[in-house]
N, C-alpha and C positions, 0 to 999 in steps of 0.2 A: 272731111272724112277721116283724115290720119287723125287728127284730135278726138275724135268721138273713140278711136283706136286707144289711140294713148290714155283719155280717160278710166276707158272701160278698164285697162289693161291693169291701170294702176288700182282702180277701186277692187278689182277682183284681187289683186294681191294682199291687198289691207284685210277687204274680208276673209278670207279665209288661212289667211295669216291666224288673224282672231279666233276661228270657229276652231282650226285645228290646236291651238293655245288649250281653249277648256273641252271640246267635244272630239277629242280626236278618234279616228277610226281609218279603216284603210280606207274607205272613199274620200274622208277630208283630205289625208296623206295624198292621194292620189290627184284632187282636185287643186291644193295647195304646189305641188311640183307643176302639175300645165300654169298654173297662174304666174308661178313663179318664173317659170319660162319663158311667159310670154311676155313678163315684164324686162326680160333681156331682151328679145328678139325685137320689143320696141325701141330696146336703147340702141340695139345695132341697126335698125331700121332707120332712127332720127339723123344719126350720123352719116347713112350713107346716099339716104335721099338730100340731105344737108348739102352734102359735097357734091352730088350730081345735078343738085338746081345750081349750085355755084359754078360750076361747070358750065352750063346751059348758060348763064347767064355771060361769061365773058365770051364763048364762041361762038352763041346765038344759033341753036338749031334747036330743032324739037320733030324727031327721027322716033315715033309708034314702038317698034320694033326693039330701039334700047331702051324703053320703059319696061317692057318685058323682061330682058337682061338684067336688068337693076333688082327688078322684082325676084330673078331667079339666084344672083346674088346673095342677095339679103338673106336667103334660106338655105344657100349654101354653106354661107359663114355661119349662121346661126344652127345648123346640123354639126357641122363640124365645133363650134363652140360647145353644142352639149357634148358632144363625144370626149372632146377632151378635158371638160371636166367632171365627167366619171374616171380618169385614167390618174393615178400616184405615179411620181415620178420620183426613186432616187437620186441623190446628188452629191457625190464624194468630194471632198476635201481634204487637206492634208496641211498642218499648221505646226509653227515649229519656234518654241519659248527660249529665253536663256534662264532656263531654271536647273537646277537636280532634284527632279520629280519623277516620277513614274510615268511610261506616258501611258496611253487611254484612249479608247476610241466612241465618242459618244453620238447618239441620235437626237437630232430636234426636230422636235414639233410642235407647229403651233396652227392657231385657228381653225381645229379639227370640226368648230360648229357644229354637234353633236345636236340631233332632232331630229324632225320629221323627213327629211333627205339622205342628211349623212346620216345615218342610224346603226345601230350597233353591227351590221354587216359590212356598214363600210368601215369602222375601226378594225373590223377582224382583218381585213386588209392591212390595214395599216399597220397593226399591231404583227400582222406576219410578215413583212416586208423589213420592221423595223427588227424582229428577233434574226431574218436572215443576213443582218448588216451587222450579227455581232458584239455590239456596242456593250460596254464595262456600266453604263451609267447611261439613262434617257432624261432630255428638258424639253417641257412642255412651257412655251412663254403665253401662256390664256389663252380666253374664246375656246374654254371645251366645250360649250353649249351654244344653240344660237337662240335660244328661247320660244321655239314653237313647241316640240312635245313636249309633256311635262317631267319633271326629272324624274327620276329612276334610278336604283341601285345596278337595275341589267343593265342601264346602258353602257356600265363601264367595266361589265365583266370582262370582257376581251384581255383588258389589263391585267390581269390575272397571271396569265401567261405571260408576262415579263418576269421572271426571275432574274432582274437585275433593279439597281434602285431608279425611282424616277420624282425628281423637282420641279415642282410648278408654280410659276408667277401666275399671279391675277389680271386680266382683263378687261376690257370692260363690259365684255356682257356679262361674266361673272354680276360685274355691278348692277346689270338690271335684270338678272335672274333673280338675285336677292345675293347677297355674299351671304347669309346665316345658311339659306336652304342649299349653295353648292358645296359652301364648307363641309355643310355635313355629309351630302352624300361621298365628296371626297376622300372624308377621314375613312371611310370604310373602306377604302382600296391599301392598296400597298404607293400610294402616292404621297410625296411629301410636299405640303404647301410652303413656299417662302413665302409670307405677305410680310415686307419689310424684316427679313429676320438674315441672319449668316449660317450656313452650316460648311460641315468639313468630308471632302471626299479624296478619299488616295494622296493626300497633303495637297488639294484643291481646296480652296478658297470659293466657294459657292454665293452669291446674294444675289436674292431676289424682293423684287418692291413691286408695288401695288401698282397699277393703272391710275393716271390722273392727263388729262386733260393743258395741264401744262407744262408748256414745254422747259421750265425747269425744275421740273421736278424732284430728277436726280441731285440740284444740289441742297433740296431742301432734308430728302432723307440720306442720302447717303452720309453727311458730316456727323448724324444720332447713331449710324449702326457703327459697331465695335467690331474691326475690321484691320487687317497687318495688312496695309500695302506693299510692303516689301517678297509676296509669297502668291505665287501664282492663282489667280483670281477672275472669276466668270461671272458676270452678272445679266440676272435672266429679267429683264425689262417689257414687256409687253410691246410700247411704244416705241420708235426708233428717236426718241427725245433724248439730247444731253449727251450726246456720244465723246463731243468735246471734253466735256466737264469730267466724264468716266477716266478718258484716255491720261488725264491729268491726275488724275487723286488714284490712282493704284489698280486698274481695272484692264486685264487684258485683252479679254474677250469679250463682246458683249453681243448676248442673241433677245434677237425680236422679231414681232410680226407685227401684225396688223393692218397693214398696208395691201396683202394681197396684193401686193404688185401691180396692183390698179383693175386687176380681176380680168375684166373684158376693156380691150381696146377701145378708144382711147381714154379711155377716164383714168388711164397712169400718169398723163399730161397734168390731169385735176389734182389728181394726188401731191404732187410734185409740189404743186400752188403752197399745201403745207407741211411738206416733209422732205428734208433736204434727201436722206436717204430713205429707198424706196425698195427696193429691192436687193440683194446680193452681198458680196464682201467688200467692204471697206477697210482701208487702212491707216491710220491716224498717229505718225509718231511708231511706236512700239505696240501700238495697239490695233485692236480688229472689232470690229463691229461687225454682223452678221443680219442682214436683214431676208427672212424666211419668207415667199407669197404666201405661205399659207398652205395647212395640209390639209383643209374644204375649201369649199365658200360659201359665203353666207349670199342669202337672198336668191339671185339664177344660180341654179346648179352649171354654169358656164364658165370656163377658158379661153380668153382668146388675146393672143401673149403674151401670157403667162400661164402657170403649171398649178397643180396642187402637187407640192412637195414632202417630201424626205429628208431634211439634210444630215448625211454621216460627216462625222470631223475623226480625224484621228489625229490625234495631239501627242508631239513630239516634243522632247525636253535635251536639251544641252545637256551631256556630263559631266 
């Protein structure tokens, strides 16, 4: 029975993953979120029926009544998973260089998954959370799209309302949106793409590089881009790849996502299997790595711990 469960659960995601792709409309939208739900509430279901036959099995009982319980469980966690991820969660920081710089307080974002779920109402969100934190400068490290609705110049009007500047690395569903088709609608905002390039902010040192699948990435492009290691430096990475490699060749700070934090428990565990860092601050030497869960999610609109996030940093400098 549970497999005919999980079949179903998954086939209905793929399809209308698909129909909402080319036919979108608010009944697909509507139909694609229960689907996409339900494909969480299997994964937290497999887990804790998992753990509860394991259970049964080394105490040897079999008690009607915490079948029920189990059952009543599963939908507890899984209520509480969507709720919190509908919910943004702030998160201050406070960092401090030996440079003579100006210092600066900036917002990151990433894996905003921008479609049929998160859609332009929940950037206004995000977009107002992030103007009430402040920030001199905003970085977006990829995954603005998750590639169910099709793209759009409104989806990213929200951004609009940032009157301050904002840099964005590439991800990788940038890669399978199309990189030509996001670039462009990019270039219409007030957003500046790094794809492999250096820019200069407040005598900040800015680089940002593309999404690639290997993990050493960073030292195949970093040694091509023209870059003073000696001058305080942020580089905006999608993956949490090469943080080593960063911390040694001139790189202070380094923010990314992609990881969602393993999104819904426990597939942070799986995550782990290939990313050493997975979430949070890191510290290496003189340097920081910064790994974001994520300010959507992709696939279940679900949390469960972990957050969709905000991170503010406000960066202080020696004089």
């Amino acid at each position: 029975m549970f497999y005919s469960f999980l079949a179903f659960g998954t086939f209905s995601y793929l399809l209308f993953h698909i129909i909402e792709s080319f036919f979108p409309s608010f009944v697909t939208r509507k139909l694609y979120y229960v689907a996409a739900s339900y494909l969480g509430i299997i994964f937290i279901s497999f887990f804790i029926i998992l753990a509860y036959e394991l259970i049964k099995l080394v105490f040897k009982f079999n008690i009607p009544i915490i079948n029920s319980l189990v059952v009543a469980l599963i939908l507890l966690i899984s209520v509480f998973s969507l709720i919190n991820g509908a919910k943004i969660h702030t998160i201050n920081h406070e960092l401090t260089f030996d440079y003579s710089a100006e210092n600066f307080t900036f917002v990151h974002l990433t894996d905003i998954h921008l479609g049929s779920i998160r859609d332009q109402n929940y950037l206004d969100d995000v977009v107002d959370k992030t103007i009430a934190a402040k920030p001199d400068v905003v970085f977006i490290t990829g995954d603005m799209f998750d590639g169910t609705a099709p793209l759009s110049d409104e989806m990213l009007e929200p951004f609009n309302r940032l009157k301050v500047p904002i840099y964005f690395s590439l991800g990788n569903h940038e890669q399978y949106e199309g990189l030509s088709k996001v670039i462009e609608v990019l270039e219409k905002t007030n957003i500046t793409i790094l794809d492999n390039k250096v820019e200069h902010f407040k005598g900040i040192q800015l680089i940002g590089v593309d999404f690639s699948e290997s993990k050493t990435n960073l030292e195949f492009i970093l040694p091509n881009l023209k870059y003073n290691s000696s001058v305080p430096t942020i580089l905006l990475s999608h993956a949490p790849d090469g943080f080593t490699y960063a911390s040694s060749n001139g790189v202070d700070l380094m923010l990314s996502g992609h990881t969602h934090g393993g999104q819904i428990f426990p597939f942070n565990f799986l995550v782990r299997l290939r990313y050493k860092y997975v979430e949070g601050l890191h510290k290496l030497n003189n340097s920081f790595l910064y790994v974001n869960p994520g300010t959507g999610t992709w696939g279940p609109p679900m949390r469960l711990g972990s957050d969709n996030e905000i991170a503010v940093f406000k960066i202080n400098f020696k004089k």
